[in-house]
C-alpha positions as CSV (number, residue, x, y, z in Angstrom):
1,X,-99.2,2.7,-79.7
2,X,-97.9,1.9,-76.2
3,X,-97.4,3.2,-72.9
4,X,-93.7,4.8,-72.0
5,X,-92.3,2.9,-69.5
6,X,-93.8,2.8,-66.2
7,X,-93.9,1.6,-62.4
8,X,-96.3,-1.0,-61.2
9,X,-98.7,0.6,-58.8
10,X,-98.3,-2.9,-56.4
11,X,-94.7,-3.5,-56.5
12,X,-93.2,-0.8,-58.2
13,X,-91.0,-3.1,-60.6
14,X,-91.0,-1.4,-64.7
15,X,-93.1,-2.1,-67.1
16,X,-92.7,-1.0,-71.1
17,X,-95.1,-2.4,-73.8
18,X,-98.6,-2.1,-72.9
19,X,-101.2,-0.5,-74.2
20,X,-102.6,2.7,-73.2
21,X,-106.1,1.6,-71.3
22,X,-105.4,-2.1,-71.2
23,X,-105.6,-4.4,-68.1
24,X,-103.3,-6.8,-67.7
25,X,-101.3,-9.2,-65.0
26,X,-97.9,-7.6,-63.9
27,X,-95.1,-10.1,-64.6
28,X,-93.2,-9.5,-61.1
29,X,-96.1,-9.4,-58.7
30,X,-99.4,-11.0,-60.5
31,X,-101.4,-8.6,-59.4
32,X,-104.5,-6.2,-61.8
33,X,-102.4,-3.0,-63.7
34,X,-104.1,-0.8,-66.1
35,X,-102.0,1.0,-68.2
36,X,-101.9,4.8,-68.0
37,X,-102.9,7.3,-70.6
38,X,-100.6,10.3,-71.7
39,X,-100.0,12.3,-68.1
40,X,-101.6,9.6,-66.3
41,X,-100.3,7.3,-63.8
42,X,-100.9,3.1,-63.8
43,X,-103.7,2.4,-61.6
44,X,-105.0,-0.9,-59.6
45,X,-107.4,-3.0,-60.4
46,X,-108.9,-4.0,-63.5
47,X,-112.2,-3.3,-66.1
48,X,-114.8,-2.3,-63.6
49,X,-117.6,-4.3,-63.3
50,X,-121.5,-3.4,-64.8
51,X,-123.0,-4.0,-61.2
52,X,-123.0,-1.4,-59.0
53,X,-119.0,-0.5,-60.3
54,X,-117.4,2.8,-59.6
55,X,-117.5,5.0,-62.6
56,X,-115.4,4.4,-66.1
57,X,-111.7,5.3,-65.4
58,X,-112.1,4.5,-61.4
59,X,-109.6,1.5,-60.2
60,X,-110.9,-1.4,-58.8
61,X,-109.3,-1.9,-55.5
62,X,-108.1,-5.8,-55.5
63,X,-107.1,-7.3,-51.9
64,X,-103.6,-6.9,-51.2
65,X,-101.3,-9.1,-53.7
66,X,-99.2,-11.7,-52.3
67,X,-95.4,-10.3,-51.5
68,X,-93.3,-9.0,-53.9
69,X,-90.5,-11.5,-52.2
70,X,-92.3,-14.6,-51.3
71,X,-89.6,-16.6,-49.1
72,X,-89.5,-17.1,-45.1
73,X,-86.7,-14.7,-43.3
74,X,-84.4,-18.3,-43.5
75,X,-83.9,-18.0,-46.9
76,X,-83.1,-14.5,-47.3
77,X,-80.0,-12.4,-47.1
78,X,-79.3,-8.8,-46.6
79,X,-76.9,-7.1,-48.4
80,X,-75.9,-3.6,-48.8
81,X,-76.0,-2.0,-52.3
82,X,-73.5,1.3,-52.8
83,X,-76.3,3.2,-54.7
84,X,-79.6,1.6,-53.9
85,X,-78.9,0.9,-49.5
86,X,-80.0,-2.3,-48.3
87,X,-81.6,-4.8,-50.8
88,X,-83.2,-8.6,-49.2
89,X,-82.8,-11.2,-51.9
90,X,-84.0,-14.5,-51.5
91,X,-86.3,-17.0,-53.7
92,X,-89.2,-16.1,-55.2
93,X,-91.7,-18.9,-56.5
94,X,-95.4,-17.8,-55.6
95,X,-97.9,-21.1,-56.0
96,X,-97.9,-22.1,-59.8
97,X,-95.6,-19.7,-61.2
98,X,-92.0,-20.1,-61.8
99,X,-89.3,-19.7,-59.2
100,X,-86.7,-17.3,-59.8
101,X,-83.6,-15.4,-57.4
102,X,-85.2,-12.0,-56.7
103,X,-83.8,-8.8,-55.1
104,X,-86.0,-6.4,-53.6
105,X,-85.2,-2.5,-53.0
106,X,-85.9,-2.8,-48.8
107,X,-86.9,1.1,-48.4
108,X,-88.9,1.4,-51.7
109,X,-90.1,-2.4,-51.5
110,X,-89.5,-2.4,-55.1
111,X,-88.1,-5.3,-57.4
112,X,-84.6,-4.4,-58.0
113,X,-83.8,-7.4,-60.5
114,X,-84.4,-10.9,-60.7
115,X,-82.9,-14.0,-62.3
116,X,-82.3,-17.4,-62.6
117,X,-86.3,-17.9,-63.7
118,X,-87.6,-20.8,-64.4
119,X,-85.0,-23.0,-62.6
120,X,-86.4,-25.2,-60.4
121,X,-83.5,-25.7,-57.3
122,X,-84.0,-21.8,-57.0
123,X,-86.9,-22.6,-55.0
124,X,-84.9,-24.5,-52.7
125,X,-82.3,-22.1,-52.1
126,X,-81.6,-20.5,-48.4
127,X,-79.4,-18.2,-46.7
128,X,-77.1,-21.0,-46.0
129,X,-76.7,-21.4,-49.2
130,X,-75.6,-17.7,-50.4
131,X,-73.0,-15.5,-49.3
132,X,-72.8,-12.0,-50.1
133,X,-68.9,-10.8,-50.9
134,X,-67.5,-7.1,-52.3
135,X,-69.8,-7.0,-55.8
136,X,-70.8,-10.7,-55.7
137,X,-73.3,-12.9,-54.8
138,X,-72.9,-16.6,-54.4
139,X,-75.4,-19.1,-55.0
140,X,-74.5,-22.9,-54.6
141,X,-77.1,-25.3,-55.1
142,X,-75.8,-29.4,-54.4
143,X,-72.8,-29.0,-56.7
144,X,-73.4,-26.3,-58.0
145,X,-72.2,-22.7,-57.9
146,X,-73.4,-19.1,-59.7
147,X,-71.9,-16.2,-59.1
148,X,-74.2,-12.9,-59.7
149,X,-74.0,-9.1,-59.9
150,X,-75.2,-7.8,-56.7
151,X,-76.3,-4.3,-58.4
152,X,-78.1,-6.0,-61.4
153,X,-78.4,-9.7,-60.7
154,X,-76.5,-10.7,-63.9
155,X,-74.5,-14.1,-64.0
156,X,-71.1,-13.6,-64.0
157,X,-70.1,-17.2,-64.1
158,X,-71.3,-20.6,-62.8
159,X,-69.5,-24.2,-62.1
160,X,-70.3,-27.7,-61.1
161,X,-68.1,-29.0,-58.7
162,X,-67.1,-32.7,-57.9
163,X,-69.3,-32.7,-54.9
164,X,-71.8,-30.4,-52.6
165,X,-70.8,-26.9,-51.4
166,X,-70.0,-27.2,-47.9
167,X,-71.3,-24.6,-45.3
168,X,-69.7,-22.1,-42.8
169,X,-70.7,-20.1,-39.5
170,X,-71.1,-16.4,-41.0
171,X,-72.0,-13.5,-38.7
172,X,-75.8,-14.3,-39.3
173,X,-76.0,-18.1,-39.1
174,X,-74.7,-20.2,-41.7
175,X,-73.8,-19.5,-44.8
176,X,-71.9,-20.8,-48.4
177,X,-68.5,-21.9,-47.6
178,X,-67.2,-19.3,-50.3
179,X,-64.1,-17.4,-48.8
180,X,-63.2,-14.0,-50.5
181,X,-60.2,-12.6,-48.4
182,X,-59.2,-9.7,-51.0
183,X,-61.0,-6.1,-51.0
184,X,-63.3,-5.4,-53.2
185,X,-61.5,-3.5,-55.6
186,X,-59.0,-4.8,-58.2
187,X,-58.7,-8.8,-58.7
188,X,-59.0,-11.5,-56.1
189,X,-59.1,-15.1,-56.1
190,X,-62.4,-16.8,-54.1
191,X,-61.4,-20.3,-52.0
192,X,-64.8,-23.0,-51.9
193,X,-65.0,-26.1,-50.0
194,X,-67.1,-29.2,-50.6
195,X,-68.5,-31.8,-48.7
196,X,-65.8,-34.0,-49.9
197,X,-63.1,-31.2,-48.5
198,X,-62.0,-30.6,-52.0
199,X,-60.8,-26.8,-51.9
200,X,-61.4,-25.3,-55.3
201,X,-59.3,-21.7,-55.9
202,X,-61.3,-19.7,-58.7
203,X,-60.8,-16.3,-60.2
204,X,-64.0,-14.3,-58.3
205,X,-64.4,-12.5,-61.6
206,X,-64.3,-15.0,-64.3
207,X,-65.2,-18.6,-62.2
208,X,-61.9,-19.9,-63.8
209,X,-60.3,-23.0,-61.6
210,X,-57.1,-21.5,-60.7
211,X,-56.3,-25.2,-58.8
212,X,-58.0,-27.6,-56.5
213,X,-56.6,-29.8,-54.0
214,X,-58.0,-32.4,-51.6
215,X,-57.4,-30.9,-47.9
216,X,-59.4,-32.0,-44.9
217,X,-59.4,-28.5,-42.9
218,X,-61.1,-25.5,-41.1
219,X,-60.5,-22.6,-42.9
220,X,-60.4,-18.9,-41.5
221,X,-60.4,-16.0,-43.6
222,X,-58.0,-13.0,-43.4
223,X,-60.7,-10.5,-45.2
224,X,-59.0,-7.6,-46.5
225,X,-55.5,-9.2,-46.0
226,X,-55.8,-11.7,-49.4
227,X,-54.9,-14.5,-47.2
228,X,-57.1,-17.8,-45.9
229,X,-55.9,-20.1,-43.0
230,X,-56.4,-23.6,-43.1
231,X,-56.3,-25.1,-40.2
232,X,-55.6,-29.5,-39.6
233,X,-56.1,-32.1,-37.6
234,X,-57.7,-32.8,-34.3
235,X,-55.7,-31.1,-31.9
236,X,-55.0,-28.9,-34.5
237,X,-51.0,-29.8,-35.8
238,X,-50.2,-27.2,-38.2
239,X,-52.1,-23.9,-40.4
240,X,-51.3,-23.2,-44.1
241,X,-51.5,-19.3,-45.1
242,X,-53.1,-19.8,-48.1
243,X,-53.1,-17.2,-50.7
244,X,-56.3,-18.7,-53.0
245,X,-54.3,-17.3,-56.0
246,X,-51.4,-19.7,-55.4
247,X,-51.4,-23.5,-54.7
248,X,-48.2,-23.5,-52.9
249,X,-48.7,-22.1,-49.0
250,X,-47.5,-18.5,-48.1
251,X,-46.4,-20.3,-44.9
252,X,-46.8,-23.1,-42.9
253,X,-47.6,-22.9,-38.8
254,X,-46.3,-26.5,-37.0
255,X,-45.2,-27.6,-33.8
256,X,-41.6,-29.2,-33.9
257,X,-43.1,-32.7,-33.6
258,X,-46.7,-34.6,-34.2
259,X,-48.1,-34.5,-30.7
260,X,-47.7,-30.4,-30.7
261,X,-50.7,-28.9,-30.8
262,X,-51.1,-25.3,-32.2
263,X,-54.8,-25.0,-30.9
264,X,-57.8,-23.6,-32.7
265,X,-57.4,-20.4,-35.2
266,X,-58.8,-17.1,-34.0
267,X,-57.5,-13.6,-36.0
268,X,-57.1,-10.4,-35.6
269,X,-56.5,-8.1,-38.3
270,X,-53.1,-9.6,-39.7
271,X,-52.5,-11.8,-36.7
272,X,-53.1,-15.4,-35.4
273,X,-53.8,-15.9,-31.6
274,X,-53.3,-19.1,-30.6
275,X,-53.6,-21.3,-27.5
276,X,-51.0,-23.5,-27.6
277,X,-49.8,-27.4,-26.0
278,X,-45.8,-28.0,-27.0
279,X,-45.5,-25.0,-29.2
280,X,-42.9,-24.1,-30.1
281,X,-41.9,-27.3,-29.0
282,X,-40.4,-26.6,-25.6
283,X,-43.3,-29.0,-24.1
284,X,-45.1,-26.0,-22.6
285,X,-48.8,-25.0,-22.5
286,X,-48.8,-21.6,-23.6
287,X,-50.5,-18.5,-25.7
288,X,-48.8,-17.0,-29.2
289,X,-48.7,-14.6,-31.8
290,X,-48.3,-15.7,-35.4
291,X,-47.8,-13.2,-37.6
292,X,-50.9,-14.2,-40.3
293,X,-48.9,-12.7,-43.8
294,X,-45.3,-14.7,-43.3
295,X,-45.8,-17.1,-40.3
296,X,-43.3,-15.7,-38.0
297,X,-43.9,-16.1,-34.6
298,X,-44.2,-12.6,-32.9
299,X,-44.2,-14.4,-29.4
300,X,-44.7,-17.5,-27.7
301,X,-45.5,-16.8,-23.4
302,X,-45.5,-20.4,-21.2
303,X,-48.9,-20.1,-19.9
304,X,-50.9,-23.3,-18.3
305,X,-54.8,-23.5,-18.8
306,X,-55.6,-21.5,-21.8
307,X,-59.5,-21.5,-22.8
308,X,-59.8,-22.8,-26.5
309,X,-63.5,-22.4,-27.0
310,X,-63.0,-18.4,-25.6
311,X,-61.9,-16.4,-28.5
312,X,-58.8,-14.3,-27.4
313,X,-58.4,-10.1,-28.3
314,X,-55.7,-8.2,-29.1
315,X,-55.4,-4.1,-28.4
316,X,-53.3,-1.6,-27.0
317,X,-50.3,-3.9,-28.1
318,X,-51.4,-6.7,-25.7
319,X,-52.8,-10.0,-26.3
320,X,-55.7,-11.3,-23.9
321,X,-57.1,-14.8,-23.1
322,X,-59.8,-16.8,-21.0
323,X,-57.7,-19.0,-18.2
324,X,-58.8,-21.4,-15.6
325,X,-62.1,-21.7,-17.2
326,X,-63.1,-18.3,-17.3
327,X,-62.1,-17.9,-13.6
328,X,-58.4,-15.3,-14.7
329,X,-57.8,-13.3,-17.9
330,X,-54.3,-13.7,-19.2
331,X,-52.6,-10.5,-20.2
332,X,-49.5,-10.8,-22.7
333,X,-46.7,-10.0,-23.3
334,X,-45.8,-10.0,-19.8
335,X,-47.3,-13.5,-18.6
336,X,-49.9,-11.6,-16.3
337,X,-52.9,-14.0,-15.1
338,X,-55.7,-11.8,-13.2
339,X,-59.4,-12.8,-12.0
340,X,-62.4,-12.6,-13.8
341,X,-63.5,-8.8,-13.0
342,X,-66.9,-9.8,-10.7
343,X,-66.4,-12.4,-8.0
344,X,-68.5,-15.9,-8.9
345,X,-68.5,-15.0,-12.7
346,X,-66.6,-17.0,-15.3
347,X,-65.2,-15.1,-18.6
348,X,-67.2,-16.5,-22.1
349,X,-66.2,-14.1,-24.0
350,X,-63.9,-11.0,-25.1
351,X,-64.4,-7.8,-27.6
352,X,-61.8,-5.5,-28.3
353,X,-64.6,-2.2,-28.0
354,X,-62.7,0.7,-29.4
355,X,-61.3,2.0,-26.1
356,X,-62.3,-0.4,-23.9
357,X,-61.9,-4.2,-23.7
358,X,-65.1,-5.5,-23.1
359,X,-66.1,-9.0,-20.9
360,X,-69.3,-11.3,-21.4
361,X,-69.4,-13.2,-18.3
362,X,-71.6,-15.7,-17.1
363,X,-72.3,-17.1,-13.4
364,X,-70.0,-20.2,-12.5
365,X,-72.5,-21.7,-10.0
366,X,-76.3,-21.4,-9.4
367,X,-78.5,-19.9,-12.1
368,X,-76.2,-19.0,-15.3
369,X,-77.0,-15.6,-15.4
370,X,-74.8,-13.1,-17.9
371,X,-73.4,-9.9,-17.3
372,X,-70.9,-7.4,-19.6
373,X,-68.1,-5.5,-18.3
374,X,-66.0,-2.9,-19.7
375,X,-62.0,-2.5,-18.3
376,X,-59.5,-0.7,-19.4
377,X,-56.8,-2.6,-21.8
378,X,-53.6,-0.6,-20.5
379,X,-54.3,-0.6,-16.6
380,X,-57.4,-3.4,-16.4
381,X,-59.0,-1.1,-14.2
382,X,-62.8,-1.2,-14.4
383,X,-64.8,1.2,-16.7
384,X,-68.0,0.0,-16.8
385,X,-70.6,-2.9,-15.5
386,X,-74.1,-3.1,-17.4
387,X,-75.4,-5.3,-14.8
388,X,-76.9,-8.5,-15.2
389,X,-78.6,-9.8,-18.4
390,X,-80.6,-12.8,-17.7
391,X,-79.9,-16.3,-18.5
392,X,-80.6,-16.7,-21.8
393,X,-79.3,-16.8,-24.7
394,X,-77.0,-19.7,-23.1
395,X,-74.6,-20.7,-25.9
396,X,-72.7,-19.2,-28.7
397,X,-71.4,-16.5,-26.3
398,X,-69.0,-15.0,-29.1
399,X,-72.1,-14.0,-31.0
400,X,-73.8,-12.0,-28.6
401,X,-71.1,-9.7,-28.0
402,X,-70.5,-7.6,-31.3
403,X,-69.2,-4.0,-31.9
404,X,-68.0,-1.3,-34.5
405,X,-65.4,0.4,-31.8
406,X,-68.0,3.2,-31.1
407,X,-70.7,1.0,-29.3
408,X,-71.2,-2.8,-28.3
409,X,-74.0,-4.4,-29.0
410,X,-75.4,-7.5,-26.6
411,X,-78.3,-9.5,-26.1
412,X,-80.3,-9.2,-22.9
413,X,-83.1,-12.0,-21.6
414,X,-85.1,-10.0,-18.2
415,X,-87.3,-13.0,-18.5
416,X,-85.2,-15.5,-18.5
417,X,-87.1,-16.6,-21.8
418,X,-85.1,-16.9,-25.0
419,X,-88.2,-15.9,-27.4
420,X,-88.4,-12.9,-25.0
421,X,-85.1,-11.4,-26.1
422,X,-83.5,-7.7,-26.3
423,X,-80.6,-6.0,-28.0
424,X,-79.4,-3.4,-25.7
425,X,-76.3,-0.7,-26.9
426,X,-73.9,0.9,-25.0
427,X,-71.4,3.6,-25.7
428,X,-67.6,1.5,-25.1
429,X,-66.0,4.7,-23.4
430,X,-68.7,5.4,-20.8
431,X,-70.7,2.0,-20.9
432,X,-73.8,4.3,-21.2
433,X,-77.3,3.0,-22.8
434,X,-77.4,4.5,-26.0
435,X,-80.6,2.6,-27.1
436,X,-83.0,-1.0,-26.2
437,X,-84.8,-3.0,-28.9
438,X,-87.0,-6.3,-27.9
439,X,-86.2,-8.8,-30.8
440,X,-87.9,-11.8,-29.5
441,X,-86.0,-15.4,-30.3
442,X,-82.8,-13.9,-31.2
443,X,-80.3,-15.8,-33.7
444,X,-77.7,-13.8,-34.5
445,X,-76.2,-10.0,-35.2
446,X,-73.6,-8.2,-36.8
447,X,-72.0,-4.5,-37.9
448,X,-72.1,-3.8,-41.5
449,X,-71.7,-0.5,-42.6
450,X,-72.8,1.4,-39.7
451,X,-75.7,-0.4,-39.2
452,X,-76.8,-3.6,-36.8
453,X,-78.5,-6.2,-38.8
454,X,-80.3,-8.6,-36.4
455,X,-81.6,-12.4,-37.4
456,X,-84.5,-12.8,-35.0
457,X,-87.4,-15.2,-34.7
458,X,-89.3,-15.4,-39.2
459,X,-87.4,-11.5,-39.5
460,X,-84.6,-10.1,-40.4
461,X,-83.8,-6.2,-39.2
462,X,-81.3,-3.6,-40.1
463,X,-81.3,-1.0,-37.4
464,X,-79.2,2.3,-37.5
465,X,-76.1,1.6,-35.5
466,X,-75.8,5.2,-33.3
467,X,-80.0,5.3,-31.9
468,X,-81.2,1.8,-32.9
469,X,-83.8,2.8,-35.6
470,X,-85.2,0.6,-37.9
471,X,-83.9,0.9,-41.0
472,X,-85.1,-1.8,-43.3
473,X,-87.2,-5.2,-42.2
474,X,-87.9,-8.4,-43.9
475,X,-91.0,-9.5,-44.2
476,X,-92.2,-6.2,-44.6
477,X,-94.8,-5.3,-41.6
């Protein structure tokens, strides 16, 4: 006779098979279970010792079993589950046992499922090396890729490739370079890159090689838009609108000869802003709009001194760009150039913030401290200034402005220290505080779902978007 099923007392994962009264090594967590009795419940610990042991039936209390997800905050990524909220999943491979993929239920700190056991690259698997996309998770390992369930861990499909799986900047560090533009819903078609820049198209749902092609690019994604840009040369000469499930281009973006140069690829929503050098050929410096879908050219504005490395917004039907180094914001259509918004501060970055278009901006001489302003995107009058921020963090200034239209989200430094960091929120129509959270060295943070998820220092955190509450953290305090 055995036990109905049950939950580990330690890590909660289910248990079927045992014996009413036995002892016995739980297979997720290693630690002591004894199996319950009819209207019982599992208890810790094991048979209790004839020296001074608490009475027949009593648990032994056994010191606190290793974690139920055994990996440093690197290797793990967050990922939302419809039913279950936000699951970690990362390696697994506790000292002489074998290592297996394991996702772990962040409220209940339960095992959700686990796989891939017993296979030894598992244990050398990071976040860089996963990516998280509509129901699937991607797991490349050297030259080869799995695709899993994200609600049960099953393998939908795996592939070797003729060479590594390359890596791409995600919203929390680096990350597969797995591109999955289509929703979620229905049928898409993934694109992957390799170290060798071969591009293989595959059927997200089955793994099946739709076509390859050698083709030495950047690539952008168009998510929910079924379309990936891929971007050439060095300047940049022309973009292909890829639709993965086609090898033929949608579209092809070029200057009219081989010196033009079409400038780095930024997006948004269905659109390509560019800063441009002899585009479309009239030997101009200038900013356009590229219709993402078909190619066409919404507009093209003569405009000298464009900032490449300052990723551009769009809203309110206007376009804006860094000029001059940070020192004027360009406003098109129109051809208006006005000056940074606070005297001595250069622009480094631009958020389209719901209502308000929203300015990171750093000193131009002296100390480099930061400050975030809010203006309006129809006038440019100013709506907000959340004073200054410190110095630190002092690159990737894209990255420390996000938002969800409701509030924007920045990273503060009073100490001038960059393992002494804060996340501060503010609402974008007011520019009031909403809420302040220290997160020490901070690496990274994005919106999903109505929630911030923060990379910071060995954690990762998912705080509630509207008061800043922790939601869910890995490694479990």
């Amino acid at each position: 006779m055995s036990s109905a099923t049950f939950p580990c007392p330690w890590c909660g994962a289910p248990i079927t098979g045992a014996s009413p009264g036995a002892t016995f090594t739980c297979p997720y967590c290693q630690s002591k279970v004894t199996a319950p009795h009819d209207g019982m419940g599992a208890m810790r610990g094991g048979p209790v010792s004839a020296h001074g042991a608490a009475p027949i039936g009593m648990p032994v209390q056994p010191s606190r079993p290793a974690a139920i997800l055994d990996a440093s905050a690197g290797a793990v990524v967050p990922v939302l589950h419809p039913q279950r909220g936000w699951l970690f999943v990362g390696p697994h491979a506790p000292d002489g046992q074998p290592p297996r993929l394991r996702a772990i239920d962040a409220e209940q700190n339960q095992v959700l499922w686990e796989t891939l056991q017993g296979q030894s690259w598992v244990s050398n698997v990071t976040a860089g090396s996963m990516l998280a996309s509509a129901n699937n998770l991607y797991v490349a390992s050297n030259r080869g890729l799995v695709c899993l369930d994200i609600s049960t861990g099953a393998r939908k499909w795996g592939m070797q490739l003729a060479d590594n799986v390359a890596t791409q900047d995600g919203p929390l560090g680096v990350a597969a370079a797995v591109y999955d533009p289509f929703p979620p819903q229905g049928r898409g078609a993934i694109l992957v890159m390799t170290i060798d820049h071969t591009l293989y198209a595959l059927d997200r749902d089955s793994g099946q090689v739709l076509w390859s092609a050698q083709k030495e690019c950047e690539l952008t994604s168009l998510d929910g838009h079924g379309a990936v840009i891929a971007s050439f040369g060095f300047p940049y000469v022309k973009a292909d609108i890829i639709n993965p499930a086609y090898a033929q281009p949608v579209a092809t973006v070029r200057g009219s000869d081989w010196s033009a140069d079409i400038g780095k690829v930024h997006v948004a929503g269905p659109m390509m802003l560019l800063a441009t050098d002899d585009f479309p050929g009239d030997g101009d410096q200038g900013a356009a709009v590229v219709d993402a879908m078909s190619g066409r050219i919404v507009f093209f504005e003569p405009v000298e001194d464009l900032c490449e490395d300052v990723v551009p917004a769009a809203m309110a039907q206007r376009v804006f760009f860094a000029a001059d180094d940070g020192r004027k914001l360009y406003v098109g259509p129109g051809g208006m150039l006005v000056p940074s918004p606070a005297q001595n501060f250069g622009i480094v970055a631009i958020r389209a913030a719901g209502p308000t278009l929203v300015l990171l901006l750093r000193k131009l001489s002296g100390s480099s401290v930061r400050r975030v302003i809010g203006i309006d995107p129809a006038t440019l009058q100013f709506r907000f200034d959340c004073g200054e921020l410190g110095t630190e963090p002092d690159d990737d200034f894209p990255a420390q402005l996000q938002t969800d239209g409701y509030s924007c989200v920045f990273v503060a430094s009073p100490n001038d220290d960059s393992r002494d960091c804060e996340l501060r929120s503010v609402d974008t129509s007011t520019g009031r505080t909403l809420w302040t959270r220290k997160v020490g060295h901070w690496h990274a943070h994005t919106f999903i779902a109505g929630h911030v998820v923060v990379r910071a220092g060995d954690r990762l955190e998912v705080l509630a978007a509207p008061t800043g509450k922790v939601v869910a953290t890995f490694p479990r305090p």
